[in-house]
C-alpha positions as CSV (number, residue, x, y, z in Angstrom):
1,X,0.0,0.0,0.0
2,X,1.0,3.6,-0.7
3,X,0.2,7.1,-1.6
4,X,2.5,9.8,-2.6
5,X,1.6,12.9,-0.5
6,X,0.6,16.5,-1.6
7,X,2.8,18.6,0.6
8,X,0.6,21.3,-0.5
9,X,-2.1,19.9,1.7
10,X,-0.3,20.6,5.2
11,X,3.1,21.6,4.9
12,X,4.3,23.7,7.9
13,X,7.2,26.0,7.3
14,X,9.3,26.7,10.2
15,X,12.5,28.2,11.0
16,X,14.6,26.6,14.4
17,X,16.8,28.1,16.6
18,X,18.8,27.2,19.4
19,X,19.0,30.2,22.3
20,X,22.2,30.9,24.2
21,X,20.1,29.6,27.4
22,X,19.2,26.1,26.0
23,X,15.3,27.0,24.7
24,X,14.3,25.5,21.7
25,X,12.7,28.0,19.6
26,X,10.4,27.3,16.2
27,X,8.8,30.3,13.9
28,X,6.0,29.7,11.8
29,X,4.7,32.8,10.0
30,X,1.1,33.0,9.0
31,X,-0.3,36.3,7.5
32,X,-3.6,34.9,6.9
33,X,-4.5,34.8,10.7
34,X,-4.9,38.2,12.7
35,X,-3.3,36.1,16.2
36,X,-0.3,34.7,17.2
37,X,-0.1,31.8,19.6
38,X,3.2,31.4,22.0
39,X,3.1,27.6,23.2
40,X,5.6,26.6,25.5
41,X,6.6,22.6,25.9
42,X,8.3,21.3,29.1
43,X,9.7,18.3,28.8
44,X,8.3,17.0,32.4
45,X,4.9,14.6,33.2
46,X,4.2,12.6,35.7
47,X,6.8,9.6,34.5
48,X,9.5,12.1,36.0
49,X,8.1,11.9,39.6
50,X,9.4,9.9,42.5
51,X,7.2,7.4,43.2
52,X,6.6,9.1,46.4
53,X,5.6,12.2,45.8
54,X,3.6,11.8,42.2
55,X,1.2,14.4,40.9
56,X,3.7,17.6,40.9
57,X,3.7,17.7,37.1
58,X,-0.1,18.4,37.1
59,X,0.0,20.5,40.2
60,X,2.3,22.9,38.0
61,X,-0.3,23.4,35.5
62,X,-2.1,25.1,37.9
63,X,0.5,26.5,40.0
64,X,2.2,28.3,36.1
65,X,-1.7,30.2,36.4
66,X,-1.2,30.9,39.8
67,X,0.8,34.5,39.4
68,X,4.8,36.2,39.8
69,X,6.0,39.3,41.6
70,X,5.3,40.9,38.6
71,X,2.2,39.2,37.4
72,X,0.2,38.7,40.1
73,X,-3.1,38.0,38.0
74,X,-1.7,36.0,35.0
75,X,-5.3,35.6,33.6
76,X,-6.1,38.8,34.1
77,X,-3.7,40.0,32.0
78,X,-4.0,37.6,29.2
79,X,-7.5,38.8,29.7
80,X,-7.0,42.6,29.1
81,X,-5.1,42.2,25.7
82,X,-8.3,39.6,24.2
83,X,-6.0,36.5,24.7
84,X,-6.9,33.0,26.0
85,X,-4.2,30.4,27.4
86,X,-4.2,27.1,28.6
87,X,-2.6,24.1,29.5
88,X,-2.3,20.5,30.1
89,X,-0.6,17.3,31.6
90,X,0.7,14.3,30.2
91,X,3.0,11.5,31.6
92,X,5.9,13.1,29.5
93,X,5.2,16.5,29.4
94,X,3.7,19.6,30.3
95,X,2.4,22.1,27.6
96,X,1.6,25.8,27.7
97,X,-0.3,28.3,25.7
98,X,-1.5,31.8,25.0
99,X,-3.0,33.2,22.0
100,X,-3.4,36.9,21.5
101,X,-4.1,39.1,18.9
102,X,-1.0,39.4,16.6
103,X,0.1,42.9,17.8
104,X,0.3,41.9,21.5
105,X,3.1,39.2,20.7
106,X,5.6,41.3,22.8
107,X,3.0,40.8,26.1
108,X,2.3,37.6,25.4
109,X,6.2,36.6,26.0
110,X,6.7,38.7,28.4
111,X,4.2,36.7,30.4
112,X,5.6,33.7,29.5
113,X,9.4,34.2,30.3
114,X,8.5,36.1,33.4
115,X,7.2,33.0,35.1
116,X,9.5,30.7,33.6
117,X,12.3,32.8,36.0
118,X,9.9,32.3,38.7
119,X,6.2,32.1,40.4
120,X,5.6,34.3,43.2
121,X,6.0,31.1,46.5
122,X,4.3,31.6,49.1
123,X,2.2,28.8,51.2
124,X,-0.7,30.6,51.1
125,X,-0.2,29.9,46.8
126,X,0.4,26.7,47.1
127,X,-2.4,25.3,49.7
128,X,-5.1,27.1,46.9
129,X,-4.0,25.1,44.6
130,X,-3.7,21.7,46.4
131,X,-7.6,22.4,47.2
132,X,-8.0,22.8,43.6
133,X,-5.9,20.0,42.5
134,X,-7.8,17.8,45.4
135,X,-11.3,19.1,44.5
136,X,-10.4,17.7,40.6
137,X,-9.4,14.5,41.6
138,X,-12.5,14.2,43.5
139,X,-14.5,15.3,40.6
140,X,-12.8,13.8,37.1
141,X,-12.0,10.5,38.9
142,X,-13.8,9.3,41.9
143,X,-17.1,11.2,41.5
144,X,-18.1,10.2,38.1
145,X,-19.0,7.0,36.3
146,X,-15.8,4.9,35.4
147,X,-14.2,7.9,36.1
148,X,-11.2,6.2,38.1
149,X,-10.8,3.3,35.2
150,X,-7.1,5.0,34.3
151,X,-6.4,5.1,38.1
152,X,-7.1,1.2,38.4
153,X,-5.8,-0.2,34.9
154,X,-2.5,1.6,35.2
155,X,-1.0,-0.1,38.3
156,X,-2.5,-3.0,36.9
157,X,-0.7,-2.9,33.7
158,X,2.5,-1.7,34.8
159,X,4.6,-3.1,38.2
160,X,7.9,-0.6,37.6
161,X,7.2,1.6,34.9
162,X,6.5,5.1,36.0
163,X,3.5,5.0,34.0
164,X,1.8,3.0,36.5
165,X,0.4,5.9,37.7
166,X,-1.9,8.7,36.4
167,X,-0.7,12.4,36.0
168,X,-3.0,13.2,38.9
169,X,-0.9,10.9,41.4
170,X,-0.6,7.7,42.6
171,X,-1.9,8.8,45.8
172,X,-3.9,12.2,45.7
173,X,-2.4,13.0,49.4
174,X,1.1,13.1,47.3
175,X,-0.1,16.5,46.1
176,X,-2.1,17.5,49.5
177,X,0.7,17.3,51.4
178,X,3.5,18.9,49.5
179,X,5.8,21.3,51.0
180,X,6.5,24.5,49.7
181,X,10.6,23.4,49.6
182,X,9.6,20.0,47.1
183,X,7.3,22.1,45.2
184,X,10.0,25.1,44.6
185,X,12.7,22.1,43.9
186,X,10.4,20.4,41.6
187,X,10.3,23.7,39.5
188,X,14.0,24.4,39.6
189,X,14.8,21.4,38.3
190,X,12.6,21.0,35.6
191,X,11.3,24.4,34.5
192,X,14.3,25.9,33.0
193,X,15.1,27.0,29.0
194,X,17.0,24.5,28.1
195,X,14.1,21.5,29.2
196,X,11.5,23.6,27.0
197,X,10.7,24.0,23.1
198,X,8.8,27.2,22.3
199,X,6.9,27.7,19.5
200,X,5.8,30.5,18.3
201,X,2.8,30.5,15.1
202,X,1.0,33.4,13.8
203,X,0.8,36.7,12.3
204,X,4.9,38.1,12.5
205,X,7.7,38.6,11.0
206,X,10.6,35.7,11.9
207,X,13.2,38.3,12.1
208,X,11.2,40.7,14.4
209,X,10.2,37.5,16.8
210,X,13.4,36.2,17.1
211,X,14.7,39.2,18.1
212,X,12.2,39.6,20.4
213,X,12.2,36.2,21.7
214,X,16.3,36.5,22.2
215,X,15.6,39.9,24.2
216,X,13.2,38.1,26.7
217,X,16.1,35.0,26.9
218,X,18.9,37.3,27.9
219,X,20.3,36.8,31.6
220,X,19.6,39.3,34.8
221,X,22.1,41.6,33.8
222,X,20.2,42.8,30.3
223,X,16.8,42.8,31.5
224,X,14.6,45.2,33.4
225,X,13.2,44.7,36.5
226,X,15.9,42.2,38.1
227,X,14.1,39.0,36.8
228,X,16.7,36.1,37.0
229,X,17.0,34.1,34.2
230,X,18.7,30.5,35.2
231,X,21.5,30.0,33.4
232,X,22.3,27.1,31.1
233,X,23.1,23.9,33.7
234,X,26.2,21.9,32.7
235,X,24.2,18.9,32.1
236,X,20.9,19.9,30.0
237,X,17.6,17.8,30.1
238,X,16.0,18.2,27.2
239,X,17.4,15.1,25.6
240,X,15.0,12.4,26.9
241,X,17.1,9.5,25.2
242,X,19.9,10.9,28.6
243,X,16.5,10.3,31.0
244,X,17.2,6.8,32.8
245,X,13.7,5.4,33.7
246,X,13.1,2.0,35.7
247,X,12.0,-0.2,32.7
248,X,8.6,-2.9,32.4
249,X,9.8,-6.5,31.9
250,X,7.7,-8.5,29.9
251,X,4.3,-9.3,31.0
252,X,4.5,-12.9,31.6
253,X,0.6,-14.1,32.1
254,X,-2.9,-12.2,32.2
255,X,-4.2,-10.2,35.2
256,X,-7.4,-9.4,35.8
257,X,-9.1,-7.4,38.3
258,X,-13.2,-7.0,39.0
259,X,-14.7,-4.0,41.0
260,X,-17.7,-3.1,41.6
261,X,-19.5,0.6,41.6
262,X,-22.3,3.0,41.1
263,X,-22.3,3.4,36.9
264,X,-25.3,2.4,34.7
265,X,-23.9,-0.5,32.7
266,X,-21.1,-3.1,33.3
267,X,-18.2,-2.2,31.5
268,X,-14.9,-4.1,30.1
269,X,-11.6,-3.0,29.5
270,X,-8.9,-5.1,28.1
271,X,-5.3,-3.2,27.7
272,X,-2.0,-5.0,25.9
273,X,1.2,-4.1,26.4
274,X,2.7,-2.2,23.3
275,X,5.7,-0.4,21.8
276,X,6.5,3.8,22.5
277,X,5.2,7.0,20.4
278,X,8.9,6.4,18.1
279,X,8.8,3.0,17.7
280,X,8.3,2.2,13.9
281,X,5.1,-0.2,14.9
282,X,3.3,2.4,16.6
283,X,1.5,3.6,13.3
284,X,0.8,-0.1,13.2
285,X,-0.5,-0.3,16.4
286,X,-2.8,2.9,15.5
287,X,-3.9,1.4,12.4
288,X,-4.9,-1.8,14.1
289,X,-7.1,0.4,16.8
290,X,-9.0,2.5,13.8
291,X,-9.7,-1.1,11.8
292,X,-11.1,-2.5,14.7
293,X,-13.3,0.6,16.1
294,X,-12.8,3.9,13.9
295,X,-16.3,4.4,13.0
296,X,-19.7,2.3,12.4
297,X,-17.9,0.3,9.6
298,X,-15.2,-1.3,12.1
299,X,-15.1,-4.4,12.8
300,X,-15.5,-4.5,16.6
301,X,-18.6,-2.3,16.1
302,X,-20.5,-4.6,13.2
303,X,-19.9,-8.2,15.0
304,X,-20.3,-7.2,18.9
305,X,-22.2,-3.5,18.5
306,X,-25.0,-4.1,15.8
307,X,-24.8,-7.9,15.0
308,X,-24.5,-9.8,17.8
309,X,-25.4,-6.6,20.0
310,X,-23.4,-7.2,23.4
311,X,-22.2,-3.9,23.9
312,X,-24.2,-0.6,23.8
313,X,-20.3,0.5,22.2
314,X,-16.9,0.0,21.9
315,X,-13.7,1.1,21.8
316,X,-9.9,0.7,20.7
317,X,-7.3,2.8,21.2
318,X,-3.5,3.4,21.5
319,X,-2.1,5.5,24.9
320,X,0.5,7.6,22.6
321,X,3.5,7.1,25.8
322,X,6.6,7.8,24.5
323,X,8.1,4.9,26.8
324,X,6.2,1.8,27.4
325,X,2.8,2.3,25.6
326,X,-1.0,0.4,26.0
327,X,-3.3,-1.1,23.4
328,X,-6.8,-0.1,25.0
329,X,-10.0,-2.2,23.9
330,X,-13.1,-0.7,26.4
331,X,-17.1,-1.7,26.0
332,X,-20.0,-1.0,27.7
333,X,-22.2,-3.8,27.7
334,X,-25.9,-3.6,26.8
335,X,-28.2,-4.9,29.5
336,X,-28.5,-8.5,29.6
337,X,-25.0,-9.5,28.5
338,X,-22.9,-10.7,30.8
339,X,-19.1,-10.2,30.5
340,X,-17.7,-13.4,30.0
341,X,-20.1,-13.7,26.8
342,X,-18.4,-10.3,25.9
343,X,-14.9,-11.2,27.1
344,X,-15.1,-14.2,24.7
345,X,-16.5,-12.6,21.8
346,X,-13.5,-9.8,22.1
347,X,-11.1,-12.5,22.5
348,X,-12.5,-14.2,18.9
349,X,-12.2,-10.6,17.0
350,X,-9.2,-9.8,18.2
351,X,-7.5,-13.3,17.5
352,X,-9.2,-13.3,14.2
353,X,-7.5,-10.2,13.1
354,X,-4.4,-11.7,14.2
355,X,-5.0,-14.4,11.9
356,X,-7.0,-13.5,8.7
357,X,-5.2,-9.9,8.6
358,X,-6.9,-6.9,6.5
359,X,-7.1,-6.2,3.2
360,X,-5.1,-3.0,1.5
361,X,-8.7,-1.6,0.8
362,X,-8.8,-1.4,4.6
363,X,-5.7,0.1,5.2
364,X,-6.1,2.6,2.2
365,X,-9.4,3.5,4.2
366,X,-7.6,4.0,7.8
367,X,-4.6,5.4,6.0
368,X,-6.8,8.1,4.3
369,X,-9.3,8.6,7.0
370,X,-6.0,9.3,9.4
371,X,-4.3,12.2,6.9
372,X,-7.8,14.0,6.7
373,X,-7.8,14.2,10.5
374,X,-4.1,15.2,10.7
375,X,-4.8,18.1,8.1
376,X,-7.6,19.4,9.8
377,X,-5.4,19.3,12.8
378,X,-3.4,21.9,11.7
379,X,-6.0,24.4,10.3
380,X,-5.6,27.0,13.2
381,X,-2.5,28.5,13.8
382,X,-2.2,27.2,17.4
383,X,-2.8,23.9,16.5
384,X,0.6,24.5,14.4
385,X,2.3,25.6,17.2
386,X,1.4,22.6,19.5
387,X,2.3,20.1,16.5
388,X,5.9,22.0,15.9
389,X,6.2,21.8,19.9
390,X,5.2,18.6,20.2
391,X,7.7,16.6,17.2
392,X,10.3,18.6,17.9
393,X,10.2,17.3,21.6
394,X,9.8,13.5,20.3
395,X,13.1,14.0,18.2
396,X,11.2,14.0,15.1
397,X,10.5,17.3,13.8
398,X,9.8,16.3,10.3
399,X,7.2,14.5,11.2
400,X,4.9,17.7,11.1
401,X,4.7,17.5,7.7
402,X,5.3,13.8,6.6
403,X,3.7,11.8,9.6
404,X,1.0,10.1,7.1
405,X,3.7,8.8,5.3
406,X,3.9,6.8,8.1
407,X,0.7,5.1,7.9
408,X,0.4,5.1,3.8
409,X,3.7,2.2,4.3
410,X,1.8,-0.1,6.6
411,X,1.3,-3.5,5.0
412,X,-1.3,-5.8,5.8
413,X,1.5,-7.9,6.6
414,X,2.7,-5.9,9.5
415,X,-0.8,-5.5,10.5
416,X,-1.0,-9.5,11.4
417,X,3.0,-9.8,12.5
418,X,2.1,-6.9,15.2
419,X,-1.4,-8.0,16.1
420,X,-0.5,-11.9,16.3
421,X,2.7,-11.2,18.7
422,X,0.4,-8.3,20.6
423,X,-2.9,-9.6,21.6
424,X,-1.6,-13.0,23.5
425,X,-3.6,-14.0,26.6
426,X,-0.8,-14.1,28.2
427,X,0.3,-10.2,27.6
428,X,-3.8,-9.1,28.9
429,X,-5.0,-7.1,31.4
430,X,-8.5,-7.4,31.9
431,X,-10.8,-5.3,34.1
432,X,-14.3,-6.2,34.8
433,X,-16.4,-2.9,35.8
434,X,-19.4,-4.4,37.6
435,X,-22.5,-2.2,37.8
436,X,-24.1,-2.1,41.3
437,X,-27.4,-4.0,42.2
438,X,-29.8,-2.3,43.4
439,X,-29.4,-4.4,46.6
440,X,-25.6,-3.4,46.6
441,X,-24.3,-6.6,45.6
């Protein structure tokens, strides 16, 4: 199978430059937009936490919102000029973005390298946003319906990984009772230039930005207002490949686990062991996800959705780790069905595909249906800024313009070589989500 790509249809042209302090820095012009988005990539998540004290990553996305000596209202601000910002936490990294209109660039990076020398500490800060962080745990994952399904399949998955735990915590008393001393070493190890990729996309001129951009970079001495700017550490962390991380052996035979809780259906989850975001059969993987459950032509949706109708819906997916990743198949069941009648009939597709493959027709289908959604990904200008952030931080910049080349190789041969070695009973993790009677059983 194959397809020679248009680069016409999402080519993103950049310019990248390394800064005296260590940031990574991408331009992407666009005079089409009237906004420019800074987004700002550190290269921490919850897989760099002691297992001791988990959930820091996270709490930072909040705490980055939280305010300097100069900034005391970082929204606020952000606010006045018509921007928006946001952020979010993964188990590698923590991303950060404003977008304003394209002739506030200079405040927009202002804010940003003013809190990347420092947040304004002080206890008071920091026990806010512990009761926020706590009241969202309470909320996203114990509150609501199969809301703490990560939290259990995790550990169950993984016994040394750092993945084994969400990017909430392990333990949400891990963020509840951090001291102000953890919380400031936590940021001073991690939140410096030389751990981050900044991207800027928008309405501006590369030269103009860049010098801009290099301004805001310089040390104490050159800037206003006696901001300190860390200087470049002898060792820099950027380079995750120079990260050592405690490593999953091989899954050795099937765990299961059964609970039992307040939700309006039984539910199933069965999660595989799989290879990282680089890995050269990660596309595969993907592939094999959208055959079986991308849409109400899948295969998992016409034999145990609308044929043989055991579950309400279904399911597959890949967790995009860039360590140790998961192959996620997850059902609700409809009522009446039990979930060993579900288990099995999972067990037969999924061993069938192993076995009879796909065709190329399928593939060309997946393959095509993928570069649509990957063009459309990049239509805003701060979509483009997240993408350069984000391949540039997996060591694979080109891939924002030639990832579907990727998926336009898979074979159908692959497709059964990575399917037949993957789903093995043996390398399962099964989790049975009982619904409650209503006598509590």
């Amino acid at each position: 199978m194959g397809k020679k790509i248009d680069d016409e249809d999402y080519m993103i042209e950049y310019e990248k430059y390394t800064l005296d302090n260590g940031l990574t820095l991408l331009l992407h012009s666009d005079s089409e937009t009237p906004m420019v988005t800074v987004n700002t990539l550190y290269a921490v998540g919850a897989r760099d936490e002691n297992a001791d004290c988990t959930g820091l990553a996270h709490l930072f996305e909040h705490l980055m919102f939280g305010g300097t000596v100069r900034y005391p209202d970082y929204d606020k601000v952000v606010e006045t000029v018509g921007g928006e910002s946001n952020a979010f936490t993964s188990n590698d990294y923590t991303n950060y973005y404003i977008t304003v209109p394209a002739g506030y660039l200079e405040q927009a990076l202002d804010l940003e390298f003013d809190r990347m020398r420092g947040l304004d500490w002080s206890e008071q800060r920091l026990a806010v946003q512990q009761r926020v962080v706590t009241e969202e745990y309470n909320q996203r994952y114990i509150n609501q319906p199969y809301g703490d399904v990560m939290l259990l399949l995790r550990p169950l998955c993984f016994k040394r990984s750092p993945y084994r735990w969400c990017t909430i915590g392990a333990d949400i008393r891990h963020v509840a009772e951090a001291s102000l001393i953890e919380v400031r070493a936590f940021f001073d190890k991690w939140y410096r230039p030389e751990n981050a990729v900044m991207a800027l996309a928008g309405n501006f001129d590369c030269r103009e930005a860049l010098d801009l951009v290099s301004r805001f970079a310089m040390p104490e001495s050159s800037m206003s207002g006696g901001a300190r700017m860390l200087p470049l550490s002898e060792n820099a962390v950027f380079q995750y490949a120079n990260r050592i991380y405690a490593t999953e052996p091989p899954q050795c035979g099937e765990r299961r686990m059964e609970v039992t809780r307040d939700v309006p259906a039984d539910a199933l989850y069965k999660a595989y062991p799989m290879c990282g975001r680089t890995d050269a059969d990660f596309v595969v993987c993907d592939m094999i996800s959208d055959v079986l459950s991308n849409g109400k032509s899948s295969r998992l949706y016409n034999s145990l959705v609308r044929e043989r109708q055991l579950f309400s819906e279904i399911s597959a997916y890949v967790l995009g780790d860039r360590g140790e990743g998961l192959f996620v198949v997850s059902g609700r069941l409809n009522d009446g069905a039990s979930l060993e009648d579900a288990e099995r009939a999972l067990d037969n597709e999924l061993e069938r595909l192993a076995v009879e493959g796909v065709s190329d027709d399928d593939l060309r289908k997946v393959a095509g249906k993928y570069e649509s959604t990957f063009v459309f990904s990049h239509y805003k200008a701060s979509d483009r800024a997240l993408a350069l952030c984000h391949f540039e931080w997996l060591g694979h910049i080109e891939w924002v313009n030639r990832e579907p080349e990727l998926y336009w190789k898979v074979s159908p041969e692959d497709v059964r070589r990575v399917a037949g070695e993957m789903f093995r009973k043996k390398n399962s993790n099964v989790l049975w989500y009982r619904r409650k009677t209503e006598r509590g059983e």
